[in-house]
C-alpha positions, 0 to 999 in steps of 0.5 A, a space after each residue: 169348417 174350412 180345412 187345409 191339408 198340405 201335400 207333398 209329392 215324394 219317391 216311393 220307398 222302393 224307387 231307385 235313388 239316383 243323383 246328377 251334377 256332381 250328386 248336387 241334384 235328386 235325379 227324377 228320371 224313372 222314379 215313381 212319386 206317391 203322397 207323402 205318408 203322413 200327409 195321407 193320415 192327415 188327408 183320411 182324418 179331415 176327409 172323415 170330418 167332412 161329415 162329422 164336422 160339416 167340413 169343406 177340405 182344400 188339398 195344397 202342394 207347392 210343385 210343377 205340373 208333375 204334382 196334380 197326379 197326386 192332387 187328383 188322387 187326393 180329389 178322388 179319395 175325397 178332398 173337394 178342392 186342390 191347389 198346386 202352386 206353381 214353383 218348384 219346393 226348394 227348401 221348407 222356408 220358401 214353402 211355408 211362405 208361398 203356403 202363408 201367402 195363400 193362407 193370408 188370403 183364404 180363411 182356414 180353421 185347421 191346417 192338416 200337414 204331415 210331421 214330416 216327408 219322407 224324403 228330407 224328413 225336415 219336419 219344419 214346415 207346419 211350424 213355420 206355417 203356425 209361427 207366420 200365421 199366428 196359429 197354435 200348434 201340434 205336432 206329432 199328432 195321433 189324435 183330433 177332435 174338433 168342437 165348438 171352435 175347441 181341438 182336443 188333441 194327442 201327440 206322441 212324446 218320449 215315453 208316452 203321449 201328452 193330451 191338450 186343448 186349444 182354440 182355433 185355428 190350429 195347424 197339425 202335424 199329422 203321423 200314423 196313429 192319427 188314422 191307422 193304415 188300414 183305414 186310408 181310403 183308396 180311391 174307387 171308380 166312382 171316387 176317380 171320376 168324380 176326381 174329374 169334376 173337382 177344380 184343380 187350380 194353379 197359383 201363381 208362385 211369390 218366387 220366395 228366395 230359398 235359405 237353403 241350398 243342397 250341397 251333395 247328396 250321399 247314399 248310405 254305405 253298403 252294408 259288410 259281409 256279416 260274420 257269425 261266431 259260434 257259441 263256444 268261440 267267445 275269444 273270437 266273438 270278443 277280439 271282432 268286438 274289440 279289433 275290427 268293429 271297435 265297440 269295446 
């Protein structure tokens, strides 16, 4: 089995968050970036099947040079093989093609992505990816089993979770539950030297036009002083609710 896993490299949640230009830019001066979350569980589940399922496992990321720190860290928690393709990831429609464009020419049985990233939360490209490619789709995946050609798979839904099955080739989008935190894997020394030996290649980019453009950026709004009422001043507590916060 012949598994991709797309990658997105993403500020850590405690980095802090800056804009240039107008605030039209993300301002990347001092920031630390991690693999995306959701990528991670969709990398620990395919780097389990290696063995279960005889799998070879691709990591892919649509970047600069800045992204093979994470590609590499990915190699070391087990991947075999990475690919950075060499733009800069403007939208999720110029991404999905320059991953498509690969994919046309590389068979893959299963594609890994993350639901979505943590830092647009877009959550459109493993179904642009499915849709150009013609694959069946889950998202909000929290399980995968593969047999046989035959994916059996979980996906949370509102109020509860909803079992299927399909055929190969199959993309996901992964998200906790698939694995849980506590099983990703952290790279030991022998994992990180053997990082070293893997190949990292660098493909040309299609230059695919982006169909989306930031505009500006905002940080959301510092929170207000917070008021405590006492218990017995229900009069108060109602004239906040009505006059100030507007809520009744």
């Amino acid at each position: 089995m012949n598994i991709l896993v797309c990658i997105s490299n993403v500020p850590d949640t405690t980095s802090k968050i800056n804009f240039t230009d107008s605030d039209s830019k993300f301002d990347k001066n001092g920031v630390q970036f991690i693999i995306n979350p959701n990528d991670e569980f969709g990398l620990t589940k395919a780097v389990w099947m290696k063995d279960s399922n005889n799998a070879s496992v691709t990591v892919l990321t649509v970047g600069d040079s800045s992204a093979e720190t994470i590609l590499r860290k990915c190699l070391a928690i087990g991947a075999d093989k990475a690919i950075r393709i060499d733009c800069e990831a403007k939208d999720a429609y110029s991404v999905a093609k320059e991953i498509v464009s690969h994919c046309e020419s590389v068979k893959y049985d299963l594609i890994i992505c993350g639901r979505e990233s943590i830092d647009y939360n877009g959550a459109l490209v493993p179904g642009l990816l499915a849709g150009y490619l013609n694959y069946n789709f889950i998202t909000n995946c929290v399980s995968l089993e593969v047999e046989s050609e035959k994916a059996k798979c979980a996906r949370e839904i509102s109020g509860g979770t909803e079992y299927s099955e399909c055929d190969l080739p199959l993309v996901i989008g992964a998200q906790k539950g698939l694995v849980e935190e506590s099983d990703l894997i952290i790279p030991n020394m022998r994992g990180i030297m053997m990082a070293r030996q893997k190949p990292l290649d660098v493909n040309k980019a299609q230059n695919i036009n982006s169909r989306a453009i930031d505009k500006k950026f905002f940080k959301p709004e510092e929170k207000s002083e917070v008021k405590l009422v006492k218990s017995d001043e229900l009069d108060k507590l109602i004239d906040l609710l009505e006059n100030e916060a507007k809520v009744i």
